[in-house]
C-alpha positions, 0 to 999 in steps of 0.5 A: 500500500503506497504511502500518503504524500505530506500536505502542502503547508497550507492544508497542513496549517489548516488541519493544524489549526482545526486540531487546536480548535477541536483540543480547545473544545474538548476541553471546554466540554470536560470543563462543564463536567461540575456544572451538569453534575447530579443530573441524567444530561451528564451522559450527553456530556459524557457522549460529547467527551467520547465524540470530541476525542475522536474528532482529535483522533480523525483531524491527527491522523489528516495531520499526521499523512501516515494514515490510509485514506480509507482507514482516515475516511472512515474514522472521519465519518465515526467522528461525524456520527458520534458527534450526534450521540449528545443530542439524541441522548438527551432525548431519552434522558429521564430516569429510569428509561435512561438506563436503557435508553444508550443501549436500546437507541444511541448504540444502534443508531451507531452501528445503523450509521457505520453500517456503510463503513464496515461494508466499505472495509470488508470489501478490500477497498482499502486504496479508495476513499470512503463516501457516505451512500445517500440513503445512510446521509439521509437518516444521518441528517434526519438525526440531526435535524431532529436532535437539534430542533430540540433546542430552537427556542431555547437560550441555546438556539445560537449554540445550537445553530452553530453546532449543527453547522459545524457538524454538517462541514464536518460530514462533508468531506465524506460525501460524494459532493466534496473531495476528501478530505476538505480541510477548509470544510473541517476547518469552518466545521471547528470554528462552528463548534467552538463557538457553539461550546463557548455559547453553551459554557457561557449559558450553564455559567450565567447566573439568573437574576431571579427566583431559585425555582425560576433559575431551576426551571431555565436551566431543565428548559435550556439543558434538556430541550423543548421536547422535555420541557413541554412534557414537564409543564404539561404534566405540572398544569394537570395539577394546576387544574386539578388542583385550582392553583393560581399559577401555571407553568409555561416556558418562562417559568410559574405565571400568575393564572389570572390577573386576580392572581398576581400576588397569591401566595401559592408559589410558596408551597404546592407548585415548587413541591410539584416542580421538583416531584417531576423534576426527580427524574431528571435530577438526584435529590442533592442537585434539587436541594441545593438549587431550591434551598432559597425559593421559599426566600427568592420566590416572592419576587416572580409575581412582579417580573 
């Protein structure tokens, strides 16, 4: 098997670059580690940290030009897949389902994804570059799609926007519209998720200026995505209307049910219980204590927001 020619010094410079980026982003990531401590979005962290080293792995071995580029191709694209793994994780990511859920969906829908890969290396095209088929580039960005929309309308939209971006540059190379191995592509693809890294550190480290509960619920909104926080609220307002609370639960937070409401006392007590009663499968009971320790303190000052 012939040897790969090193790379111009452009290319090289590039991937160079794309490799700091990428090291920097890792880092960031493994960085937020304490701040997502106690609650189930951990695995995604944990998904993200595992998709991020390979990326490092994928972007050394473009630098390294020792690599075959069959054998580069195809980590490129295991890269690209497992970078999806954070968001799909999230959306099975209340307890107890969540045990189950990285075997019973993460792990096949990487194997589904790779299945090209394995075909393309026990076929002995080993000299030939990969490329993702069409049908297998279709399901990859339907998984995008639908693990990214989750955050559209979150305070995570920009991050969101940017990550995704940066996730389709970084497929690309591998597909039949781009020669590999793109390293403008993977270049622009970097870039896109440090920024999109650096809007979501500076999003989890961003203090609330409000009540605990309030900031609680942001967070649960902001973290895990419209498709859960819909589901919670929904399931909290079935006991507002049981129960004839004066508030309701909506995306922003506790709001009064009426104008004659505003000012009731009623946040006190039964929908803060209600709040961290439906929360428990999200979050353990250390995390809840210490983030709803003042809200019977802090939570007078909703009604005037």
């Amino acid at each position: 098997m012939p040897d790969r020619q090193p790379l111009p010094f452009a290319n090289a410079a590039m991937t160079f670059l794309s490799l700091l980026l990428v090291s920097f982003v890792l880092w960031t990531v493994v960085g937020m580690r304490p701040l997502m401590r106690g609650l189930t979005a951990a695995n995604a962290l944990q998904w993200a940290t595992v998709a991020l080293s390979v990326v490092v792995a994928a972007i050394a071995c473009q630098l390294s030009g020792m690599v075959p580029e069959s054998y580069a191709s195809c980590l490129h694209y295991l890269a690209a897949t497992l970078l999806l793994t954070p968001l799909v994780d999230i959306l099975g990511a209340r307890n107890p389902g969540h045990r189950a859920w990285p075997w019973f969906v993460v792990c096949p829908m990487i194997v589904v994804l790779q299945w090209p890969v394995i075909s393309h290396l026990m076929s002995e095209q080993t000299t030939t570059q990969f490329e993702v088929p069409i049908p297998a580039l279709i399901g990859f960005l339907l998984i995008l799609i639908m693990g990214a929309g989750n955050y559209f309308g979150t305070a995570n939209t920009a991050a969101c926007l940017f990550g995704t971006a940066g996730i389709i540059l970084f497929v690309l190379p591998v597909t039949p519209w781009l020669s590999w191995p793109g390293h403008g592509f993977v270049l622009a693809s970097t870039v896109c998720l440090t920024i999109s890294a650096l809007l979501a550190e500076g999003r989890m480290k961003s203090s609330e200026q409000c009540a605990r509960h309030v900031s609680l619920w942001l967070d649960f909104r902001d973290t895990y995505g419209l498709v859960w926080a819909r589901r919670v609220m929904d399931r909290i307002n079935q006991f507002a209307d049981r129960e004839k609370w004066d508030v309701v639960m909506t995306l922003g937070g506790f709001e009064p049910a009426t104008d004659d409401a505003i000012g009731s006392n009623d946040l006190h007590n039964r929908p803060i219980e209600v709040l961290r009663w439906v929360l428990r499968r999200f979050a353990s009971e250390e995390f809840l204590d210490q983030r709803l320790a003042e809200s019977n303190e802090d939570s007078s000052n909703v009604a005037s927001q």
